[in-house]
C-alpha atoms as an extended CHARMM CRD file, in Angstrom:
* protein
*
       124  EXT
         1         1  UNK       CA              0.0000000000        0.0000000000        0.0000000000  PROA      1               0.0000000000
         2         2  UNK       CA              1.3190000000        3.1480000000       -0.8340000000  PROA      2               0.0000000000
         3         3  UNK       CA              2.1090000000        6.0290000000        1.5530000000  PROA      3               0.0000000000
         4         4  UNK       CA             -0.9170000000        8.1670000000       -0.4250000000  PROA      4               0.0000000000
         5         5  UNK       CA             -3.5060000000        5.3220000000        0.1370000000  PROA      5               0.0000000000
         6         6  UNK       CA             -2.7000000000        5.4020000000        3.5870000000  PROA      6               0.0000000000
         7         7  UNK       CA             -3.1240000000        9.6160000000        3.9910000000  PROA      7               0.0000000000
         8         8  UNK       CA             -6.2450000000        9.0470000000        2.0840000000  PROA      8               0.0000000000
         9         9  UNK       CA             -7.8450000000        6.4460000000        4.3130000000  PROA      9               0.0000000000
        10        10  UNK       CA             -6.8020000000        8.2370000000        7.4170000000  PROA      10              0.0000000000
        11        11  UNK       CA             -8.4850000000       12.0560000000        5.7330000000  PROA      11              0.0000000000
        12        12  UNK       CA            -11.3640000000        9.7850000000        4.8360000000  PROA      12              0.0000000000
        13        13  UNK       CA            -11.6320000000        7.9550000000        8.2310000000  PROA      13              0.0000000000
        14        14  UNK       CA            -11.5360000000       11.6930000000       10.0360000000  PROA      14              0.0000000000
        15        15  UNK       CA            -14.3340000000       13.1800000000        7.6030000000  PROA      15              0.0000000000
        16        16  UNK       CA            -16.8930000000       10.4880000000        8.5360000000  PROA      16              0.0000000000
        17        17  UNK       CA            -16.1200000000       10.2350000000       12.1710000000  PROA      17              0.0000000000
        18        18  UNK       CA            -16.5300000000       14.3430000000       12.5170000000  PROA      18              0.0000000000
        19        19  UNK       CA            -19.3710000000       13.6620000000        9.7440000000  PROA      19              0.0000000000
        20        20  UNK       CA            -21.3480000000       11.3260000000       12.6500000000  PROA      20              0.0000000000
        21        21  UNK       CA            -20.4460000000       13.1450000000       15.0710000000  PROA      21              0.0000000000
        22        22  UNK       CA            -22.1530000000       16.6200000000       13.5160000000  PROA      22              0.0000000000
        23        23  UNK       CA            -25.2700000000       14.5490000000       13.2480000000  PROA      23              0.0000000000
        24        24  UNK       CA            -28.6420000000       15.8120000000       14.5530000000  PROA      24              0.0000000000
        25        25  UNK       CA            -29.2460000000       14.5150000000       18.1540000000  PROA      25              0.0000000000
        26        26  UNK       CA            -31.8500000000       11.8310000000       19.0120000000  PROA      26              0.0000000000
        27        27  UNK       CA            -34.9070000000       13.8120000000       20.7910000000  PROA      27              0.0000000000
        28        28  UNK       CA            -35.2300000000       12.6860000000       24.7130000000  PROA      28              0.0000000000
        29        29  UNK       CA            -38.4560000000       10.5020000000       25.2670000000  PROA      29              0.0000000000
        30        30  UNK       CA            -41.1830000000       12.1900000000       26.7330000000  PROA      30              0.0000000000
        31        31  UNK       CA            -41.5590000000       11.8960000000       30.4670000000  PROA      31              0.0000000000
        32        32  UNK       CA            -43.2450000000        9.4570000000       31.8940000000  PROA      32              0.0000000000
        33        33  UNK       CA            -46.6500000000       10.7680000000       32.9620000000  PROA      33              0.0000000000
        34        34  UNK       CA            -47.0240000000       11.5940000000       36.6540000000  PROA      34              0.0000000000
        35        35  UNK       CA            -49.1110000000        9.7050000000       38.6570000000  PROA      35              0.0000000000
        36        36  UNK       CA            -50.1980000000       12.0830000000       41.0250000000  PROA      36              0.0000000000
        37        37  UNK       CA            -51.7970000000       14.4400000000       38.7210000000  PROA      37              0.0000000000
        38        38  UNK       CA            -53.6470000000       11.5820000000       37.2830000000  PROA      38              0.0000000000
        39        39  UNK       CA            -55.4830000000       10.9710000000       40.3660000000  PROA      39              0.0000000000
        40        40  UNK       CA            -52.5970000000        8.2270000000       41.3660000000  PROA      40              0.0000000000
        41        41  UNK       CA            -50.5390000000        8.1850000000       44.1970000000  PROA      41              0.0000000000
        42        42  UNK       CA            -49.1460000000       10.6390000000       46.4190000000  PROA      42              0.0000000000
        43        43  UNK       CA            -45.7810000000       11.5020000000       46.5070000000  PROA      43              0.0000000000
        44        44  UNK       CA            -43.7710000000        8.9440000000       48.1540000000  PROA      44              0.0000000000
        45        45  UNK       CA            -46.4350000000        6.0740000000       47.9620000000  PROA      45              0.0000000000
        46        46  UNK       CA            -46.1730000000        2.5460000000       45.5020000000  PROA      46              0.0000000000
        47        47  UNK       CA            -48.0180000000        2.6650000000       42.0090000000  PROA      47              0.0000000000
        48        48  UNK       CA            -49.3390000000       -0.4930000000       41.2180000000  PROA      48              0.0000000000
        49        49  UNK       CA            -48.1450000000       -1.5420000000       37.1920000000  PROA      49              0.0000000000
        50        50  UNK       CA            -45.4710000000       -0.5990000000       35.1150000000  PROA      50              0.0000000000
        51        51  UNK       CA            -42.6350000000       -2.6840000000       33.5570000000  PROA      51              0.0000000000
        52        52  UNK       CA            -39.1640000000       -3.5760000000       35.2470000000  PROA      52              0.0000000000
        53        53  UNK       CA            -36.1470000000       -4.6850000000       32.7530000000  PROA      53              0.0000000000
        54        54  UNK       CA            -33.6100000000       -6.6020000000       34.1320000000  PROA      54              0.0000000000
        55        55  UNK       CA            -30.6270000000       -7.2010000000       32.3600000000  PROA      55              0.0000000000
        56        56  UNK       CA            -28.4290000000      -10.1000000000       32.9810000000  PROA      56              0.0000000000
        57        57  UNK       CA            -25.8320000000      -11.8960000000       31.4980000000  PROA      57              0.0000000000
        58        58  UNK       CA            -27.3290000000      -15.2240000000       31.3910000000  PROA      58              0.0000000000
        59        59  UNK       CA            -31.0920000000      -16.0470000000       31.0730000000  PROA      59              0.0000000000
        60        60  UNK       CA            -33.1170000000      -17.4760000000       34.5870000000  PROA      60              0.0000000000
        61        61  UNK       CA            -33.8850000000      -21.4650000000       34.1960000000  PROA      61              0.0000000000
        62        62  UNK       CA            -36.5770000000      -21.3040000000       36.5540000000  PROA      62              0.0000000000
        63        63  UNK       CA            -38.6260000000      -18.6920000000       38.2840000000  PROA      63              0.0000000000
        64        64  UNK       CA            -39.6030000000      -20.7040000000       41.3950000000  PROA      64              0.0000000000
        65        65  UNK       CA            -37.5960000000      -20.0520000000       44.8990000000  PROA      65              0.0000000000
        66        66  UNK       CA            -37.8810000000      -23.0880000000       45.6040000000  PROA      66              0.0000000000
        67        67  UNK       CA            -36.0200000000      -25.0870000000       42.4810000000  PROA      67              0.0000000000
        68        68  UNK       CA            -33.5880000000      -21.8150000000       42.2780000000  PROA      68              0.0000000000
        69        69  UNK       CA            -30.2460000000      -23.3150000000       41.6090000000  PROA      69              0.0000000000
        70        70  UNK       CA            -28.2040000000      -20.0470000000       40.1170000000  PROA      70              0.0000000000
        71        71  UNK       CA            -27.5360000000      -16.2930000000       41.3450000000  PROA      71              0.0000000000
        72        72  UNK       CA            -29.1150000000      -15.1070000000       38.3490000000  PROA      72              0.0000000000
        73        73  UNK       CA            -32.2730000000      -17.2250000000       39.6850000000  PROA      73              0.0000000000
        74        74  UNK       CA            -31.8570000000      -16.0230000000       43.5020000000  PROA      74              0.0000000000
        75        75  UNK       CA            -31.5650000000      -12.4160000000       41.7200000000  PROA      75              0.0000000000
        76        76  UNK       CA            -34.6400000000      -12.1900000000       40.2280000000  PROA      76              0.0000000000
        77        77  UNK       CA            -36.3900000000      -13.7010000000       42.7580000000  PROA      77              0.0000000000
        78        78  UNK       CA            -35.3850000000      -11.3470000000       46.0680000000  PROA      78              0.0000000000
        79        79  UNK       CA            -37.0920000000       -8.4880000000       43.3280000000  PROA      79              0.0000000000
        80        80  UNK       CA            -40.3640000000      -10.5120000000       42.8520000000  PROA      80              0.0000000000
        81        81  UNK       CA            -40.7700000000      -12.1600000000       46.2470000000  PROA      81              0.0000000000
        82        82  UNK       CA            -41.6890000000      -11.1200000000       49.4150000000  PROA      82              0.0000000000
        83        83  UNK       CA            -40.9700000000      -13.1920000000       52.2750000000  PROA      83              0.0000000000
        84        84  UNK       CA            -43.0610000000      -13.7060000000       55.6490000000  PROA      84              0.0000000000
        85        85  UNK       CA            -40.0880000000      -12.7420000000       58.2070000000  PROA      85              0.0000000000
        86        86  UNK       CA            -36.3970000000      -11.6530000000       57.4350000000  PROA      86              0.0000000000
        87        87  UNK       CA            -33.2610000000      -11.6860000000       59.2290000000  PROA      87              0.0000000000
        88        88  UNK       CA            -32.4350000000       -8.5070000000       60.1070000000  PROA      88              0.0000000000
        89        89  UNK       CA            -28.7920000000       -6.6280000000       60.6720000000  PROA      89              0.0000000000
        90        90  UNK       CA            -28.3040000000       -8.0870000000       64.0650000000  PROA      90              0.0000000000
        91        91  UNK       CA            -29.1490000000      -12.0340000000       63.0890000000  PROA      91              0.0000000000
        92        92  UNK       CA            -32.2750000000      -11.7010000000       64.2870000000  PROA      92              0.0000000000
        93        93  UNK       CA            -35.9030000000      -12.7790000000       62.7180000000  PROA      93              0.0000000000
        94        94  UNK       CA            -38.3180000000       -9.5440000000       62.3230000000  PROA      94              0.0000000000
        95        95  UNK       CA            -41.8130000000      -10.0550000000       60.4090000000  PROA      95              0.0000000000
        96        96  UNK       CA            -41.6870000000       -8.6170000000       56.4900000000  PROA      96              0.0000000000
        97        97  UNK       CA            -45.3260000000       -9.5800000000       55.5350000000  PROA      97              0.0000000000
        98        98  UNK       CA            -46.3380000000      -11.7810000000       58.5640000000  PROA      98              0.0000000000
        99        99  UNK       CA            -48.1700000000       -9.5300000000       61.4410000000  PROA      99              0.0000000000
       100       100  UNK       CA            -45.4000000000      -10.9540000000       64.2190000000  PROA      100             0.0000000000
       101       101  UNK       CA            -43.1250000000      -13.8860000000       64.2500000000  PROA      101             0.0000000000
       102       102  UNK       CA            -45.0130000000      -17.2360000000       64.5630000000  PROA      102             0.0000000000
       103       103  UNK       CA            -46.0990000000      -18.7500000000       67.3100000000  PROA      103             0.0000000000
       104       104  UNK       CA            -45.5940000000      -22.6780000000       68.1990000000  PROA      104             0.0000000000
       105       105  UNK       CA            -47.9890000000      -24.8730000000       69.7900000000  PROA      105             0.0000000000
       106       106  UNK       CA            -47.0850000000      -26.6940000000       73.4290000000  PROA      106             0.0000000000
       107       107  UNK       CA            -46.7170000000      -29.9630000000       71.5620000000  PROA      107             0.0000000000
       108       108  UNK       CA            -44.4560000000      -28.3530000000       68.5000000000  PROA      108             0.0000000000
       109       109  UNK       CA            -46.7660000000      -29.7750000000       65.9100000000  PROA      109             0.0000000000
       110       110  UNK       CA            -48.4230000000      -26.3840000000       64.6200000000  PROA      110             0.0000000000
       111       111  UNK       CA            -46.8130000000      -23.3290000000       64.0300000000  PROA      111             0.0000000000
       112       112  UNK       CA            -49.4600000000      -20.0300000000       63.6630000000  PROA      112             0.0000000000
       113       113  UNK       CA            -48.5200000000      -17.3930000000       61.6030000000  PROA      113             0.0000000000
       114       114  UNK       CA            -50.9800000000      -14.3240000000       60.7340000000  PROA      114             0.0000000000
       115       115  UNK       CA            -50.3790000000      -11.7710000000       58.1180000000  PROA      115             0.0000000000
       116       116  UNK       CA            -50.2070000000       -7.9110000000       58.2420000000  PROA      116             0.0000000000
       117       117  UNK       CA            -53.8260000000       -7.8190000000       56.5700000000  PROA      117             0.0000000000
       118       118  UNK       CA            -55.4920000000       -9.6950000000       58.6090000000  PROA      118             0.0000000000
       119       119  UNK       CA            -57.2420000000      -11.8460000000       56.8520000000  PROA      119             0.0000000000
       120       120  UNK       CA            -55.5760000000      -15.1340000000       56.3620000000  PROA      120             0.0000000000
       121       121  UNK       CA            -54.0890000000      -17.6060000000       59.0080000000  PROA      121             0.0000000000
       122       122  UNK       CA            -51.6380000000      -19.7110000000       58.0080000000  PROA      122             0.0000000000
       123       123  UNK       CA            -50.6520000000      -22.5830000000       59.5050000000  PROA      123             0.0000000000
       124       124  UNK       CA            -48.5280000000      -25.9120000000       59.1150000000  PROA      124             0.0000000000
């Protein structure tokens, strides 16, 4: 290759990268439309709907806790699931969704659990 090929690819190179780069911005997207003024939430509270992308390297084999085998699994799953009780900072159990830790019958066969609502009773 000759030393005026070369100069020419390299003028021609510089010309189209300052060519893109002059090029006419995308326009933003519009903002998403606010919830409060629609009658929605108020500040500071959940909105029910809406979409969450979650990008990961590898796809999720399963979407059940319990047959969960890989992070990507356990990932998704601590964003979708809500557990009865948690361990807290300390080590300690603290109620998430249940009303207060569960309580154990005398002979250790049931365990009683309520939930925040109110309305159901677990037990096992």
């Amino acid at each position: 290759m000759t030393l005026q090929r070369i100069w020419a690819s390299l003028i021609l190179m510089a010309v189209l990268v300052l060519v893109s780069a002059c090029a006419a911005p995308v326009a933003p997207a519009a903002p998403a439309a606010d919830p409060v003024a629609e009658g929605g939430a108020a500040p500071g509270e959940p909105v029910r709907g809406g979409t969450v992308i979650v990008g990961s390297p590898q796809e999720p084999g399963v979407l059940s806790p319990l047959l969960a085998s890989s992070s990507i699994e356990d990932a998704i799953n601590s964003l979708t699931i809500e557990g009865l009780v948690q361990i807290d900072d300390k080590g300690e159990y603290v109620p998430v969704l249940a009303e207060a830790l569960p309580t154990v019958s005398e002979d250790g066969l049931l365990a009683h659990l309520s939930t925040q609502a109110g309305t159901q009773v677990l037990q096992w």
